[in-house]
C-alpha positions as MATLAB code, in Angstrom:
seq = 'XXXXXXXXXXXXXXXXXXXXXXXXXXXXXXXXXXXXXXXXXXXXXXXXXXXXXXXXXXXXXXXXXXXXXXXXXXXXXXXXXXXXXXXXXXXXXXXXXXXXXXXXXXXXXXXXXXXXXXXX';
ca = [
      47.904   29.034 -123.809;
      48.555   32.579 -123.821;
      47.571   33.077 -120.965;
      49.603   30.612 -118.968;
      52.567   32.225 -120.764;
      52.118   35.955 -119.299;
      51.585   33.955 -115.978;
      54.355   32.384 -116.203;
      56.643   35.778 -117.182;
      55.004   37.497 -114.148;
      55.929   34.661 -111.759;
      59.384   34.667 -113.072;
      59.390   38.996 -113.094;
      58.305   39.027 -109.405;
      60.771   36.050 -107.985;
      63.720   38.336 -109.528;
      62.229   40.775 -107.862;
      62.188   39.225 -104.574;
      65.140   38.139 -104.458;
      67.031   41.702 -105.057;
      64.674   42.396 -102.542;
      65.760   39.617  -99.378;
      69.064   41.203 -100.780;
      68.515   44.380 -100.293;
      66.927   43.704  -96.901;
      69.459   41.210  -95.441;
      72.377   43.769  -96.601;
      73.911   41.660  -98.825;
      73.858   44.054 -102.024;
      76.962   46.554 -102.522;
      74.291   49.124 -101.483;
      72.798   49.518  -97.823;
      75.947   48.558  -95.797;
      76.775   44.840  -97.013;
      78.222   43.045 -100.596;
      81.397   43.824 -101.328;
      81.877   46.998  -99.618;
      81.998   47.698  -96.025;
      80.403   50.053  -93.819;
      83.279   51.701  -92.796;
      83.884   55.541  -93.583;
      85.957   56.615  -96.834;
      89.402   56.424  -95.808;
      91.315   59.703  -96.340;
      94.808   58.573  -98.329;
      98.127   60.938  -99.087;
     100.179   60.005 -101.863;
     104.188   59.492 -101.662;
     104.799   61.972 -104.561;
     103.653   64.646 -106.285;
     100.220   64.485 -108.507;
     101.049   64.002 -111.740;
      97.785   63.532 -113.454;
      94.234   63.719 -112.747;
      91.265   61.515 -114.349;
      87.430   61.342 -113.816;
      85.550   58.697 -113.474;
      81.779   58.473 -114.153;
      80.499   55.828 -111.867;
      76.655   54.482 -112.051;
      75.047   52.351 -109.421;
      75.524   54.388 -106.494;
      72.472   55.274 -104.324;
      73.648   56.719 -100.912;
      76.632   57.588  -99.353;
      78.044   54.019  -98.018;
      78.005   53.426 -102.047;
      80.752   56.567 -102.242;
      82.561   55.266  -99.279;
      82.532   51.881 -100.743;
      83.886   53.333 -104.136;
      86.125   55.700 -102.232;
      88.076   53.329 -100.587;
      88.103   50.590 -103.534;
      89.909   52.986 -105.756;
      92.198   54.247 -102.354;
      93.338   50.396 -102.290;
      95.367   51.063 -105.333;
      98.830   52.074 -105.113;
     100.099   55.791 -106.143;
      95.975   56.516 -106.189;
      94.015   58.738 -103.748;
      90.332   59.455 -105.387;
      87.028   61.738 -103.956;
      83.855   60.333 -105.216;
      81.130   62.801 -105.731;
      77.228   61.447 -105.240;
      75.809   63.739 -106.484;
      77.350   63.990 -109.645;
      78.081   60.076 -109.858;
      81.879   60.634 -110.477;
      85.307   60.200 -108.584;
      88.093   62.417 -109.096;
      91.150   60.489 -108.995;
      94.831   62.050 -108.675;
      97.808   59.912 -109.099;
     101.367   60.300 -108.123;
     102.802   57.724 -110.898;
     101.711   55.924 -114.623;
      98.222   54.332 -114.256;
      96.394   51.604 -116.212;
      92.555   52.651 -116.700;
      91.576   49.126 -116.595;
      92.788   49.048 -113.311;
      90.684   51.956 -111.985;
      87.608   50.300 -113.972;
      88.217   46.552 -112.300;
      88.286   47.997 -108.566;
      85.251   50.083 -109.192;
      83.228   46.907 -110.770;
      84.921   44.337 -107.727;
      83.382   46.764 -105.289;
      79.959   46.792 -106.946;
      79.487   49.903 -109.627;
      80.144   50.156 -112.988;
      82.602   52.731 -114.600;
      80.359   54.743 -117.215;
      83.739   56.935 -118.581;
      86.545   58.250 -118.071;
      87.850   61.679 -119.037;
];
């Protein structure tokens, strides 16, 4: 009985795994050039006024540069926001030219695939 139960996790273990990996392969994860992000380049955006605060973002899940370009231009689509994600340190650096609701930088982040870690 036992037996047929570790079996049984190891089938389920190894579909799961399959599946991220047709994903993966088909390029329909955030990652690799499909999901919710696109494979166009980071957009570079100006902002109508003057910065007037600054915030980082810590940002896991990304894994290659689409994933910053993907981030990049989620957090660009916000108005009075221009950001510069970082891979190698997994953060953005966002600038703002008027008030700003954090949950709005988190929700873009997690619609375009990544998860917001904190904020500082």
């Amino acid at each position: 009985m036992a037996d047929i139960i570790i079996i049984l996790i190891v089938i389920i273990l190894l579909g799961l795994a399959l599946k991220g990996s047709i994903k993966h392969f088909k390029g329909e994860g955030p990652c690799c050039g499909g999901g919710s992000g696109s494979n166009k380049k980071a957009k570079t955006k100006f902002l109508d006024g003057p910065v007037i605060g600054r915030k980082t973002l810590k940002i896991s899940g990304m894994h290659c540069e689409h994933c910053a370009n993907t981030v990049t231009n989620a957090l660009n689509g916000l108005d009075g926001i221009t950001a510069k994600v970082n891979l190698k340190d997994n953060s953005a650096e966002v600038s703002y030219d008027r008030e700003i609701d954090l949950t709005d930088l988190k929700n873009a982040v997690k619609k375009a695939g990544y998860e917001v870690t904190s904020i500082s």
